[in-house]
N, CA, C and O atoms as a Tripos MOL2 file, in Angstrom:
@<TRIPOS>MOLECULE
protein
  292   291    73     0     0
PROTEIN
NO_CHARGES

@<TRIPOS>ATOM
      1 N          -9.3500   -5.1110    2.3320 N.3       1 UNK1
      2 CA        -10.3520   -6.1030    2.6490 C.3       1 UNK1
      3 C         -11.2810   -6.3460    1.4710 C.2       1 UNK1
      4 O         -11.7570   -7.4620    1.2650 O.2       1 UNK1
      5 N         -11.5870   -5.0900    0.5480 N.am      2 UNK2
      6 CA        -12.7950   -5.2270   -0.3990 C.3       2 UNK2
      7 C         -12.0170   -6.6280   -1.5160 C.2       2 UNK2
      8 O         -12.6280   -7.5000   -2.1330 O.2       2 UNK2
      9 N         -10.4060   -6.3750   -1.4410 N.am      3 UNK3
     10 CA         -9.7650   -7.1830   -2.1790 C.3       3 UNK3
     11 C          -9.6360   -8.5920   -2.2660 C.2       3 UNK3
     12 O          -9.4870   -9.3140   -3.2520 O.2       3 UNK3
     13 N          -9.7300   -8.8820   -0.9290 N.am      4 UNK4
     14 CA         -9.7120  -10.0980   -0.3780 C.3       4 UNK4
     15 C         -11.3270  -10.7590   -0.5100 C.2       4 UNK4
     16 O         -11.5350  -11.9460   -0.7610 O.2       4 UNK4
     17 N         -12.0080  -10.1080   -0.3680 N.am      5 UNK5
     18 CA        -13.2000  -10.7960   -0.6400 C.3       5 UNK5
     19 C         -13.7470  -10.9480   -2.2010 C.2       5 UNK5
     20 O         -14.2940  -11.9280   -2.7060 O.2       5 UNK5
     21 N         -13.3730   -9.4580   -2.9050 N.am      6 UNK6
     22 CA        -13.3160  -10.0820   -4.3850 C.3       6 UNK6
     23 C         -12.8190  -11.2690   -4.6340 C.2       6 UNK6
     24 O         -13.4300  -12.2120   -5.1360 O.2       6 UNK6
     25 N         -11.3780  -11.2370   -4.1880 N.am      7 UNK7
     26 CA        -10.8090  -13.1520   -4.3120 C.3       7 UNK7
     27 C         -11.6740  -14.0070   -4.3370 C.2       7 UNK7
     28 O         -12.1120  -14.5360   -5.3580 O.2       7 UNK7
     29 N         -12.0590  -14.2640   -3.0500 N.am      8 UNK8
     30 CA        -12.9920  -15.2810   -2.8020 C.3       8 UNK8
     31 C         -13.6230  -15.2320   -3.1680 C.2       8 UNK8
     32 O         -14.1510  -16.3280   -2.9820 O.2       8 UNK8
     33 N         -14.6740  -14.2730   -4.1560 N.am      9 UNK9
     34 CA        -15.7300  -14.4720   -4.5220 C.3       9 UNK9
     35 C         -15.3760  -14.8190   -6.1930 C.2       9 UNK9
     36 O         -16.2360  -14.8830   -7.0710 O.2       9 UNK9
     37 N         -14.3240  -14.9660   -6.3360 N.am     10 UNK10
     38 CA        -13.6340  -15.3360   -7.7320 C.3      10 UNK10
     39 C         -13.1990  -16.9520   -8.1450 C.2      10 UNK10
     40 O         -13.3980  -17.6900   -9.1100 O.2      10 UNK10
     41 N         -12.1790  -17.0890   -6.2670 N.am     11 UNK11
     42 CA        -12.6090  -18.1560   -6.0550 C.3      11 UNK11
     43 C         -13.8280  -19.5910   -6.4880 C.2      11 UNK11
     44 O         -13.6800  -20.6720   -7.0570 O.2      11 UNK11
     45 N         -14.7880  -19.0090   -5.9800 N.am     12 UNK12
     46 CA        -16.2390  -19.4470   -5.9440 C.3      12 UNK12
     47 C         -16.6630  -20.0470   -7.5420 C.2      12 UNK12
     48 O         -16.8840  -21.2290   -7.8060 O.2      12 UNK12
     49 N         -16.7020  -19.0280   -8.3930 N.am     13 UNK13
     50 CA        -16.9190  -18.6680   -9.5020 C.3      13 UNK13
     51 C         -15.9500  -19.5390  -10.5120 C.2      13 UNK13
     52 O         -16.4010  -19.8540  -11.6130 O.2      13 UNK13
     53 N         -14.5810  -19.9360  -10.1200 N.am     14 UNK14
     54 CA        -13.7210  -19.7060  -10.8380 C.3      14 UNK14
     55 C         -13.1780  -22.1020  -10.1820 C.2      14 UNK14
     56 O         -12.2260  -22.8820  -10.1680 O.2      14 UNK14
     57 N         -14.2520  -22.0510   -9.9240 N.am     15 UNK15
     58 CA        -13.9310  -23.2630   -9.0460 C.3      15 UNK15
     59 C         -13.1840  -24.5650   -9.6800 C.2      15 UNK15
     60 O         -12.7150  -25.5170   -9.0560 O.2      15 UNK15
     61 N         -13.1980  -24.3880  -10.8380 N.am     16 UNK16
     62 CA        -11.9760  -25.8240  -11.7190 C.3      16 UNK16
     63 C         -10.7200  -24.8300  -12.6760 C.2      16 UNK16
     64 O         -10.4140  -24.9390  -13.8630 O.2      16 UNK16
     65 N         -10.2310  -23.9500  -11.7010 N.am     17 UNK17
     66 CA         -9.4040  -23.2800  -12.3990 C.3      17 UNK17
     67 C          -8.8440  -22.2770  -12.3510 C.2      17 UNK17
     68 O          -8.9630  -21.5490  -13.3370 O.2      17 UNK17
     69 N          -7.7340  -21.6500  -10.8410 N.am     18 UNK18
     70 CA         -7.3870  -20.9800  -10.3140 C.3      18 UNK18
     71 C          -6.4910  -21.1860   -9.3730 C.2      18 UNK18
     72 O          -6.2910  -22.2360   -8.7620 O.2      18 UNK18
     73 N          -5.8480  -19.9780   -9.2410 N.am     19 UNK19
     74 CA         -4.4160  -20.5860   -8.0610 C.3      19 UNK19
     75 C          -4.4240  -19.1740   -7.5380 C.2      19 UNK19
     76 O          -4.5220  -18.0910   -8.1160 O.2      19 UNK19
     77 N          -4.2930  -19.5010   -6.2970 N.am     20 UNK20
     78 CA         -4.0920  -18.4060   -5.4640 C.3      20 UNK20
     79 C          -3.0230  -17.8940   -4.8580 C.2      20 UNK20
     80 O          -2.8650  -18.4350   -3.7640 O.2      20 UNK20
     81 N          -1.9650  -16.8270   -5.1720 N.am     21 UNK21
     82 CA         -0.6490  -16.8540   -4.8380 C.3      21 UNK21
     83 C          -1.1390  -15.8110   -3.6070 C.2      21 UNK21
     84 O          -2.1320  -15.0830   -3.6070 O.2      21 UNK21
     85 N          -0.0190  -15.9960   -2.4560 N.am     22 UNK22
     86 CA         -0.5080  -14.8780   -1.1480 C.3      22 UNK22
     87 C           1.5180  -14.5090   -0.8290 C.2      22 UNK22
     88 O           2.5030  -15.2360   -0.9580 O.2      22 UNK22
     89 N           1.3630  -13.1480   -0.4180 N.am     23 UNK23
     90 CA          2.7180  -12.9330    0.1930 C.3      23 UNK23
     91 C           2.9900  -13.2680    1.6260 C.2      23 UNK23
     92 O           2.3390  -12.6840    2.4920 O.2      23 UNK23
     93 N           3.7770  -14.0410    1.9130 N.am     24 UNK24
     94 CA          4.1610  -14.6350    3.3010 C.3      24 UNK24
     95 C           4.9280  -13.9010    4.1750 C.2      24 UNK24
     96 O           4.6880  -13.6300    5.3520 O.2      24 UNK24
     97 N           6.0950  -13.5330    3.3360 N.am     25 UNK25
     98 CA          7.4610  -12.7340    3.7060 C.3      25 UNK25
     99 C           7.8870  -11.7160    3.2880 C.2      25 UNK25
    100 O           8.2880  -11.8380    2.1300 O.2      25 UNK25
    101 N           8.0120  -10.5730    3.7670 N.am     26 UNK26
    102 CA          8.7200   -9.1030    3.0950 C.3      26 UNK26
    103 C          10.0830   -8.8260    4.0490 C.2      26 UNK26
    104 O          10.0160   -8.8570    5.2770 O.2      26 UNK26
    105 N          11.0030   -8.6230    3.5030 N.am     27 UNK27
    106 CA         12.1400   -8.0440    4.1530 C.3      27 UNK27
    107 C          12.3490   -6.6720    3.5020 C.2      27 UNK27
    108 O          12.0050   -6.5580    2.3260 O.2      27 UNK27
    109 N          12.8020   -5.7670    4.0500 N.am     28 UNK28
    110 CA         12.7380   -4.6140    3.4500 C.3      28 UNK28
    111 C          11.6070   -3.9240    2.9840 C.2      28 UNK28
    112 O          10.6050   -4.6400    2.9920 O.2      28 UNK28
    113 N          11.4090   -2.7070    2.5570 N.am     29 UNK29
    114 CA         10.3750   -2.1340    1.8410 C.3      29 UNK29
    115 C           9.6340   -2.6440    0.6540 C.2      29 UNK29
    116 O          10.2700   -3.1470   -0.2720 O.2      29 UNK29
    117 N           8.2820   -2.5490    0.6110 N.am     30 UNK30
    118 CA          7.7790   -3.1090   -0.1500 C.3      30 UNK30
    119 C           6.3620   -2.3540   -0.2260 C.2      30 UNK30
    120 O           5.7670   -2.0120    0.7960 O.2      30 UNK30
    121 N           5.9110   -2.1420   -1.4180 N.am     31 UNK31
    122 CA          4.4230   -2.0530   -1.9100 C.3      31 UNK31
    123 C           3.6960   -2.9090   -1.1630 C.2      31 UNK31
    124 O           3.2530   -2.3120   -0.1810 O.2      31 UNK31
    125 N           3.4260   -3.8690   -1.1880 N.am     32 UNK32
    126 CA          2.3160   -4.6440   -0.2690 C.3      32 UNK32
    127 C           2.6400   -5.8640    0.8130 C.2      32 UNK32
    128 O           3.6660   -6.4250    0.4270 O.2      32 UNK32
    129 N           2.3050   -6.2670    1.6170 N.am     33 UNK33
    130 CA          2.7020   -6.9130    3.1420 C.3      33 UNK33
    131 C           2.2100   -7.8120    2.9600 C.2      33 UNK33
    132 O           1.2720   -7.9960    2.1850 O.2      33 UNK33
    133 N           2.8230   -8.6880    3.7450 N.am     34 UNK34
    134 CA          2.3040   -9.9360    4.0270 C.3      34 UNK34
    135 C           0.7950   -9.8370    3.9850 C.2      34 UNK34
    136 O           0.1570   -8.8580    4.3690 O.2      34 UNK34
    137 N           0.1450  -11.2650    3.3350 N.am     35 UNK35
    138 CA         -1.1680  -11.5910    3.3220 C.3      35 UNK35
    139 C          -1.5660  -10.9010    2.0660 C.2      35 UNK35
    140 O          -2.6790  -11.1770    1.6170 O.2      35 UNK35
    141 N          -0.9580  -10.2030    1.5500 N.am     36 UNK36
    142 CA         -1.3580   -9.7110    0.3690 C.3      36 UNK36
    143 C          -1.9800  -11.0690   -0.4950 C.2      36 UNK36
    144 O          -1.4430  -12.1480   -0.2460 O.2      36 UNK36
    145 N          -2.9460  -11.0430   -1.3670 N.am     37 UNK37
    146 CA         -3.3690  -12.0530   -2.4840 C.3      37 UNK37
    147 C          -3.4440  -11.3820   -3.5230 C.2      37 UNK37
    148 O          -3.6280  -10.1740   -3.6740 O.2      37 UNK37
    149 N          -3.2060  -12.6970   -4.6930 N.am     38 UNK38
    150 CA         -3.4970  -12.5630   -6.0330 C.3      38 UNK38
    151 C          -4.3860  -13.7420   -6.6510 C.2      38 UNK38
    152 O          -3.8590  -14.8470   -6.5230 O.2      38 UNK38
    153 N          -4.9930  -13.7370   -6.9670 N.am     39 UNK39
    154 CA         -5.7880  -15.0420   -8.1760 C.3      39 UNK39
    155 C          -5.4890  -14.9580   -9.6450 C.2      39 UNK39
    156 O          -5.7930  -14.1940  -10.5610 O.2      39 UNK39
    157 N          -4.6800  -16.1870   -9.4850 N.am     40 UNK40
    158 CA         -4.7400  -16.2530  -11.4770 C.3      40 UNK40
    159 C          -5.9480  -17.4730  -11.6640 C.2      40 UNK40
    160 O          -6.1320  -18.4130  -10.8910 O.2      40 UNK40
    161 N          -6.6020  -17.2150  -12.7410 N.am     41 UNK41
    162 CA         -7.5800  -18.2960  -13.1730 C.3      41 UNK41
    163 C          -7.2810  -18.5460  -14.4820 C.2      41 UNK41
    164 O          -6.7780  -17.6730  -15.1890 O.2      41 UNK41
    165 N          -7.6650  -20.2120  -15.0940 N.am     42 UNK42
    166 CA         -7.3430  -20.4910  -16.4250 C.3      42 UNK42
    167 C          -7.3730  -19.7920  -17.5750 C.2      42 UNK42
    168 O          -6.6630  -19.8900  -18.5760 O.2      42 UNK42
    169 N          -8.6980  -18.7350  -17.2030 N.am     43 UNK43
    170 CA         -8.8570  -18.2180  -18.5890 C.3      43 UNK43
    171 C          -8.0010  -16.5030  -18.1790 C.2      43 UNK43
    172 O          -8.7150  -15.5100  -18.3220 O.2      43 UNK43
    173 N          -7.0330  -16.3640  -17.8630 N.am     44 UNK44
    174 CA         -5.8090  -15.7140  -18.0360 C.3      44 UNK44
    175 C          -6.4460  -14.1550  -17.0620 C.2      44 UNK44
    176 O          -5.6990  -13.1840  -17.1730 O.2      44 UNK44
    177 N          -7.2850  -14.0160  -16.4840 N.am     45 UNK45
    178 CA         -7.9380  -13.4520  -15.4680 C.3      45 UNK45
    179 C          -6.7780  -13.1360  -14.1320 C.2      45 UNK45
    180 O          -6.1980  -14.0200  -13.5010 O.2      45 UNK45
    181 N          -6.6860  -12.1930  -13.9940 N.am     46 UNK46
    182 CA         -6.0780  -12.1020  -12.8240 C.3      46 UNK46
    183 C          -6.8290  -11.0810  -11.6910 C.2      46 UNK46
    184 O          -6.8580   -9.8700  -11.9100 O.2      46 UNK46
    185 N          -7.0960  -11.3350  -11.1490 N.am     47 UNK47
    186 CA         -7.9700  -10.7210   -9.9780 C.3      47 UNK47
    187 C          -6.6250  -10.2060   -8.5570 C.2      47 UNK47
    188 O          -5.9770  -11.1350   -8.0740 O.2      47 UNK47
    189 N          -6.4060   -9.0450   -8.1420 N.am     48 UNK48
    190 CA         -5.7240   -8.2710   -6.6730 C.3      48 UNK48
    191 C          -4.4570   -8.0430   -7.2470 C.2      48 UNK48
    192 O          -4.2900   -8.4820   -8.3850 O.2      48 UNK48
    193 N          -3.6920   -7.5510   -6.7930 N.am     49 UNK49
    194 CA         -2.1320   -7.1490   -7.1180 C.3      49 UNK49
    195 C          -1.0780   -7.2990   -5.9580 C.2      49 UNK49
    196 O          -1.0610   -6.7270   -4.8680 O.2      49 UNK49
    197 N          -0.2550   -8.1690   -6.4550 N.am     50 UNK50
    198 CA          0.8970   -8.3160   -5.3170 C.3      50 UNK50
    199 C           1.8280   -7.4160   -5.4080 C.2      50 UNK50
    200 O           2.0460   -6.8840   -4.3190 O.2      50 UNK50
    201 N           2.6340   -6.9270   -6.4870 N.am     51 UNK51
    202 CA          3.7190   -5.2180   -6.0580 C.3      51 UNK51
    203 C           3.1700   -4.8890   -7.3980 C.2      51 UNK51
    204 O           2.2870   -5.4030   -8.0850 O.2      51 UNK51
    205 N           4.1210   -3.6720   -7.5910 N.am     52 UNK52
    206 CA          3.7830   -3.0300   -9.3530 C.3      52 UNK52
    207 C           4.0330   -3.6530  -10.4070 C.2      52 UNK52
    208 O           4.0100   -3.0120  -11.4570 O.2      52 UNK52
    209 N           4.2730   -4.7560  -10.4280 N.am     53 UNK53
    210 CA          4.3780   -5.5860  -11.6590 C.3      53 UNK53
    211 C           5.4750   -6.5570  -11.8770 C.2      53 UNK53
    212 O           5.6770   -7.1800  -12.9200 O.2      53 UNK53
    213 N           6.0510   -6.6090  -10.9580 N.am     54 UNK54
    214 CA          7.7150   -7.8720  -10.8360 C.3      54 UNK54
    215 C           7.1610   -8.9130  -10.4900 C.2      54 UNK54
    216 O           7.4750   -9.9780  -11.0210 O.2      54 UNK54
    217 N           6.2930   -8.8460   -9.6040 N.am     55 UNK55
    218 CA          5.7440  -10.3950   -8.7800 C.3      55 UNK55
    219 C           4.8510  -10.8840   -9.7780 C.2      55 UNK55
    220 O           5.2720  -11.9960  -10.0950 O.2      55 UNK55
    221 N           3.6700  -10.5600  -10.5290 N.am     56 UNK56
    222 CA          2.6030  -11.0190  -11.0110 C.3      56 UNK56
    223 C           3.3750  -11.8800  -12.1340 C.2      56 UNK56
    224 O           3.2200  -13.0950  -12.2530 O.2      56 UNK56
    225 N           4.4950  -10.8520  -13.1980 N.am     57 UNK57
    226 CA          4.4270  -12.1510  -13.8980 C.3      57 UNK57
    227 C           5.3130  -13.4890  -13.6900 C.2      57 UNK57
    228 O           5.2210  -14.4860  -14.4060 O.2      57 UNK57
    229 N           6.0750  -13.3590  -12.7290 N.am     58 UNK58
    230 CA          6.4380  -14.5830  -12.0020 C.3      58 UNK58
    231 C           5.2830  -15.1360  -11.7520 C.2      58 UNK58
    232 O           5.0080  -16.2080  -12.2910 O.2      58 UNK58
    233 N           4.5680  -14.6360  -11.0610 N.am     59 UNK59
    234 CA          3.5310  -15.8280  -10.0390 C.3      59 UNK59
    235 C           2.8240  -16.1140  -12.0120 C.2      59 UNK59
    236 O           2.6090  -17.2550  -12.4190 O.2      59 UNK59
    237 N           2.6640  -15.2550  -12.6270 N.am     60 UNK60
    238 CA          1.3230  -16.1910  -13.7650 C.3      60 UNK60
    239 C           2.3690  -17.2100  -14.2940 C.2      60 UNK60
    240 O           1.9680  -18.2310  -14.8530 O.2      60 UNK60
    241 N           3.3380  -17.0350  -14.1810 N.am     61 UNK61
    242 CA          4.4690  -18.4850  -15.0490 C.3      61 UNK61
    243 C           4.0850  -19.3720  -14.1870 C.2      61 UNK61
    244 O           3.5220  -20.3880  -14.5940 O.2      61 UNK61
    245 N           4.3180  -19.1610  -12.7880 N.am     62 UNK62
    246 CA          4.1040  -20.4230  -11.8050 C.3      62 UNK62
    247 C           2.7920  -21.0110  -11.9940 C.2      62 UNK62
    248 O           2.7970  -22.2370  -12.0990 O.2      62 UNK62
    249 N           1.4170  -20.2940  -12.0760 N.am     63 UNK63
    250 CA          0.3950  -20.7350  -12.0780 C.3      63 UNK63
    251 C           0.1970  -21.8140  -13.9800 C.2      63 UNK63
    252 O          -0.2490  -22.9160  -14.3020 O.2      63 UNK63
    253 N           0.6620  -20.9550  -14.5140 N.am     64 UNK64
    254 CA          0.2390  -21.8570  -15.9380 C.3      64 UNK64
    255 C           1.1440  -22.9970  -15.7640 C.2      64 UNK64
    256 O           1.0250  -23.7510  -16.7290 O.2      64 UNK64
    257 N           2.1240  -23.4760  -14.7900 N.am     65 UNK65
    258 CA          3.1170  -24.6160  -14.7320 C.3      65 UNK65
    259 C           2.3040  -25.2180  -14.1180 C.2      65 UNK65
    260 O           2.3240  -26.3600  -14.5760 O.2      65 UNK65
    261 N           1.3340  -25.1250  -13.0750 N.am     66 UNK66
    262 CA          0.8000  -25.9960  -12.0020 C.3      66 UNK66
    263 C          -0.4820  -26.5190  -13.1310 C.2      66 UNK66
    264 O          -0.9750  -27.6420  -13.0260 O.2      66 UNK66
    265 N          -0.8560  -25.6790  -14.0410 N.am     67 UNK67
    266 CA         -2.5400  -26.3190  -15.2610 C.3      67 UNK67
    267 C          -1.2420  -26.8190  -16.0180 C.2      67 UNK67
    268 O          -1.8090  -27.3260  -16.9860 O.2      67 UNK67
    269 N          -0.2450  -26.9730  -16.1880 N.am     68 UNK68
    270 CA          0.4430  -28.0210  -17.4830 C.3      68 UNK68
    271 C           0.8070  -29.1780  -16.7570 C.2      68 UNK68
    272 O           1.2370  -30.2230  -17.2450 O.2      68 UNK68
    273 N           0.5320  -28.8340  -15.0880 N.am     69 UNK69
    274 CA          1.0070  -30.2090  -14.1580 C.3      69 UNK69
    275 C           2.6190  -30.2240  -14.3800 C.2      69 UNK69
    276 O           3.2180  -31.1820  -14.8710 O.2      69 UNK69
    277 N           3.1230  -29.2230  -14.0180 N.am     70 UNK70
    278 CA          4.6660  -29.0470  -13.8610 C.3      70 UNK70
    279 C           4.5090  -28.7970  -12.2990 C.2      70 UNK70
    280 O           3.4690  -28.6740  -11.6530 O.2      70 UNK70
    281 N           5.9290  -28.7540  -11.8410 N.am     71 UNK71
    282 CA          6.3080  -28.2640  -10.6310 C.3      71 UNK71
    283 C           7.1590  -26.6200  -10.1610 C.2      71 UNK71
    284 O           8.0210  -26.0470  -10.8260 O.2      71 UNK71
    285 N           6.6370  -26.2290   -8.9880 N.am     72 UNK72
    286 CA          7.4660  -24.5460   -9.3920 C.3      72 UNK72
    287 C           8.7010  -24.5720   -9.9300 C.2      72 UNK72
    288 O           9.1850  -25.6740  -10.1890 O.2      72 UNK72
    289 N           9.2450  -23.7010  -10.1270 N.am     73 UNK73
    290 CA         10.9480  -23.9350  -10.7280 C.3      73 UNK73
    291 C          11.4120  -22.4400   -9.7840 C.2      73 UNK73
    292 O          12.5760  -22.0390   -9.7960 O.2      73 UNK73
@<TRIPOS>BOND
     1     1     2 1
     2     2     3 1
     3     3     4 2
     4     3     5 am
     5     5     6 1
     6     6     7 1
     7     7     8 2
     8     7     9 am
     9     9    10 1
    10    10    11 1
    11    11    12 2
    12    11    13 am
    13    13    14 1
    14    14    15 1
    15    15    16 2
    16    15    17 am
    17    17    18 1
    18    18    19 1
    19    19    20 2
    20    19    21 am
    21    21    22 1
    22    22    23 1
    23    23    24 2
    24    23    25 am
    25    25    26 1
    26    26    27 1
    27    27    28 2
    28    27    29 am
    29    29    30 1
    30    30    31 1
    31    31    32 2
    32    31    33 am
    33    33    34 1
    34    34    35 1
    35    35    36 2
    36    35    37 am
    37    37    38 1
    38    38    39 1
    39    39    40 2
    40    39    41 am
    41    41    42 1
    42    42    43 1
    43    43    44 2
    44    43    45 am
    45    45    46 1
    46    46    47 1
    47    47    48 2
    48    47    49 am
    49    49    50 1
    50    50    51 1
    51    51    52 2
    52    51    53 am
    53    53    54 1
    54    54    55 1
    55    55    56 2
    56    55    57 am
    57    57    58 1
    58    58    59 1
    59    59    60 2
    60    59    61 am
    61    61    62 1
    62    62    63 1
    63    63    64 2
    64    63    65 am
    65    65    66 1
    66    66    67 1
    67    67    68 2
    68    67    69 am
    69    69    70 1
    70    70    71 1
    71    71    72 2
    72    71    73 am
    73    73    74 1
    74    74    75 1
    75    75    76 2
    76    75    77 am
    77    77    78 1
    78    78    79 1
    79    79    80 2
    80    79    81 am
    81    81    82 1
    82    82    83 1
    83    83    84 2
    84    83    85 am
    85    85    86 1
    86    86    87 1
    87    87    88 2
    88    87    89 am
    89    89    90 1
    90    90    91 1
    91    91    92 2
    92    91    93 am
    93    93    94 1
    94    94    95 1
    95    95    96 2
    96    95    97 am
    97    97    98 1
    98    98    99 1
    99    99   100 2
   100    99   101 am
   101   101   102 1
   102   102   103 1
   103   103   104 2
   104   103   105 am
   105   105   106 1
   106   106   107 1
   107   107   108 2
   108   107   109 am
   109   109   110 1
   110   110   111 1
   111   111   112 2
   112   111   113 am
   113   113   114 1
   114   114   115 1
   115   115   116 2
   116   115   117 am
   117   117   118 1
   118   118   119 1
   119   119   120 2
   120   119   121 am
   121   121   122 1
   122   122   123 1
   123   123   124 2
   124   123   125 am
   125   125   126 1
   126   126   127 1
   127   127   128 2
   128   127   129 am
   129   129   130 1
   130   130   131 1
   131   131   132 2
   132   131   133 am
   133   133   134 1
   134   134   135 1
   135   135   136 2
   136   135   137 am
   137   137   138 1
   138   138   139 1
   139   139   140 2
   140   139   141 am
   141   141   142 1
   142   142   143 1
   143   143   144 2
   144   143   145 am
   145   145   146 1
   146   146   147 1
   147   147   148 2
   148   147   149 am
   149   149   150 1
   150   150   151 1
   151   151   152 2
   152   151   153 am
   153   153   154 1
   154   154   155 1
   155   155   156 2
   156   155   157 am
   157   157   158 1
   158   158   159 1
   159   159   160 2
   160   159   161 am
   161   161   162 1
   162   162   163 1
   163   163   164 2
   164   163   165 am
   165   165   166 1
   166   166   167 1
   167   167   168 2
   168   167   169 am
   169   169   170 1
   170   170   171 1
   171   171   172 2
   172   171   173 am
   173   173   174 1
   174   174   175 1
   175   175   176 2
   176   175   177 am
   177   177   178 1
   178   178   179 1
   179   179   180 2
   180   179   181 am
   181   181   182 1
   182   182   183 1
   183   183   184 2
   184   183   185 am
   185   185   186 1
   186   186   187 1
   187   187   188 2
   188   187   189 am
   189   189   190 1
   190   190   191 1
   191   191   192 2
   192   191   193 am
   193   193   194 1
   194   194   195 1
   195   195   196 2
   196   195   197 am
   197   197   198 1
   198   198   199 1
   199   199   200 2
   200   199   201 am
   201   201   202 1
   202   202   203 1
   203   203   204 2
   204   203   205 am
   205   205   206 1
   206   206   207 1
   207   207   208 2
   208   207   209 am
   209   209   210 1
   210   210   211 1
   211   211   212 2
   212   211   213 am
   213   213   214 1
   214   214   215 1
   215   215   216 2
   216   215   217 am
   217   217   218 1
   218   218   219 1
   219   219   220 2
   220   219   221 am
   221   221   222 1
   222   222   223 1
   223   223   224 2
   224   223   225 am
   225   225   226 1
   226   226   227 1
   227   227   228 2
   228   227   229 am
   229   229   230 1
   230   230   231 1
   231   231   232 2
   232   231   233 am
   233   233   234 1
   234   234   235 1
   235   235   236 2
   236   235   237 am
   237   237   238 1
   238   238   239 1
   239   239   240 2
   240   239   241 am
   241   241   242 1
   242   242   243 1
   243   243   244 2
   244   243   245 am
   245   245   246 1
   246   246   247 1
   247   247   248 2
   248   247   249 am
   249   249   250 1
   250   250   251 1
   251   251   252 2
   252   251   253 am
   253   253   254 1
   254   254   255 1
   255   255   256 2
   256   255   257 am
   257   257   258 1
   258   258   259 1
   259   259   260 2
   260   259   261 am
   261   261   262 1
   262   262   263 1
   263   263   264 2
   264   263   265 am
   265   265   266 1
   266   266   267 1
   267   267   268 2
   268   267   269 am
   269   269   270 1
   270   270   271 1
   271   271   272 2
   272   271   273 am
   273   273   274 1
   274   274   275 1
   275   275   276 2
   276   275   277 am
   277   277   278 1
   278   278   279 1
   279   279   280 2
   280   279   281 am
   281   281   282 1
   282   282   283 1
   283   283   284 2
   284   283   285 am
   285   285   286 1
   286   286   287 1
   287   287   288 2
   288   287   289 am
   289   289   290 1
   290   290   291 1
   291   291   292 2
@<TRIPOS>SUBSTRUCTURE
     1 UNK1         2 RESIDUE 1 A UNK
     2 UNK2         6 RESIDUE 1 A UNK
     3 UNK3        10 RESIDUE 1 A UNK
     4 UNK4        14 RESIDUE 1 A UNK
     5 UNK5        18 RESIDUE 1 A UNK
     6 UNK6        22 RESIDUE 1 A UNK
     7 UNK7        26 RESIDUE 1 A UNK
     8 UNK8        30 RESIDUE 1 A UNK
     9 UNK9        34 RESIDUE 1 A UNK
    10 UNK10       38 RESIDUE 1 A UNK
    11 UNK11       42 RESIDUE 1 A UNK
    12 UNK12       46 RESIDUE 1 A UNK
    13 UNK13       50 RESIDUE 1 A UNK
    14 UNK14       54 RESIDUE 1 A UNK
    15 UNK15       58 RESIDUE 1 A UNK
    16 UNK16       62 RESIDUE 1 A UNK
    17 UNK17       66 RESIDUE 1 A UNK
    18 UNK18       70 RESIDUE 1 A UNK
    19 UNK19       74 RESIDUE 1 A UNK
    20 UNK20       78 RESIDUE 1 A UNK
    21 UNK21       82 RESIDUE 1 A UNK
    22 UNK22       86 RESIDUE 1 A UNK
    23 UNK23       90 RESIDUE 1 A UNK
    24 UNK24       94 RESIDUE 1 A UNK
    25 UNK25       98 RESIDUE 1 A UNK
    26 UNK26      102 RESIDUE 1 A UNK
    27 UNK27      106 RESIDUE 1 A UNK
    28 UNK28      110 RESIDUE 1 A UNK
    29 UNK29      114 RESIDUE 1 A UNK
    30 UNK30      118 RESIDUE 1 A UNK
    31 UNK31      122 RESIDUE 1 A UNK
    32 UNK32      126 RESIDUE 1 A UNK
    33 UNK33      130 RESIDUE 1 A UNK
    34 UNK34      134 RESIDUE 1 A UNK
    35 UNK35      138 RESIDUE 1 A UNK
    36 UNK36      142 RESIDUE 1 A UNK
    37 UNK37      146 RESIDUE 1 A UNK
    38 UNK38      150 RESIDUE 1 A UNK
    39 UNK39      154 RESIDUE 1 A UNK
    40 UNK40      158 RESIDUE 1 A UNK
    41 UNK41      162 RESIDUE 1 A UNK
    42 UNK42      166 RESIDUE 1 A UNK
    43 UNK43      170 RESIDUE 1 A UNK
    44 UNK44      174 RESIDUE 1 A UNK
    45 UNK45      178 RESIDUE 1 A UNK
    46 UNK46      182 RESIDUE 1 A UNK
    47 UNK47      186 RESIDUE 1 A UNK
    48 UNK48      190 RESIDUE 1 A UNK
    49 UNK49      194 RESIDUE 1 A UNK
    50 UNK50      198 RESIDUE 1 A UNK
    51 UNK51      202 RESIDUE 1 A UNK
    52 UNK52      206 RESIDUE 1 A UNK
    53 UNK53      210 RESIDUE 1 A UNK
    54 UNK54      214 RESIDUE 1 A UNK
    55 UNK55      218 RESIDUE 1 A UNK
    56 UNK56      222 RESIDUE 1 A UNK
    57 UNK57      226 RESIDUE 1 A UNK
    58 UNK58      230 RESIDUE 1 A UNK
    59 UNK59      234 RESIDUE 1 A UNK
    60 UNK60      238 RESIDUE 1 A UNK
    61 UNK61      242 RESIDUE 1 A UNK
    62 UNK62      246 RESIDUE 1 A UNK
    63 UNK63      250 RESIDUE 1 A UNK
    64 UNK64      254 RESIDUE 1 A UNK
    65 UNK65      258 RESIDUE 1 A UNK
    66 UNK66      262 RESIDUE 1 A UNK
    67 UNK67      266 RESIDUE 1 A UNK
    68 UNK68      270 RESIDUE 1 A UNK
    69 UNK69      274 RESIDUE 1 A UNK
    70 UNK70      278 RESIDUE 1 A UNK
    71 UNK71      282 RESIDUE 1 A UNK
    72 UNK72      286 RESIDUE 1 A UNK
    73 UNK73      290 RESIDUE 1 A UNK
């Protein structure tokens, strides 16, 4: 919970420049569950952790595609 509200309060702060990735779906075992969040912000900031390190740098590729105005891939 303390995590989730850091977000948002990053959110706030972070207001022309941030993307918020959240986990929806887990099949199998996993480090963190659904609802999990992460915040990437422009200036390369990443605020919460989605698993030990496979997901984040996927999600920061996705996020710097959405500030170049690309689409996910």
């Amino acid at each position: 919970m303390d995590e989730t509200l850091a977000i948002l309060d990053d959110i706030v702060i972070h207001n022309n420049g941030a993307v918020l990735t959240t986990i929806v779906h887990v099949e199998g075992s996993s480090y963190r569950k659904e609802g999990t969040m992460m915040l990437f912000t422009k200036d390369k900031q990443q605020i919460g952790m989605l698993s030990v390190g496979c997901l984040e740098e996927y999600a920061a590729i996705q996020a710097e595609r959405l500030w170049n105005g690309n689409r996910f891939s």
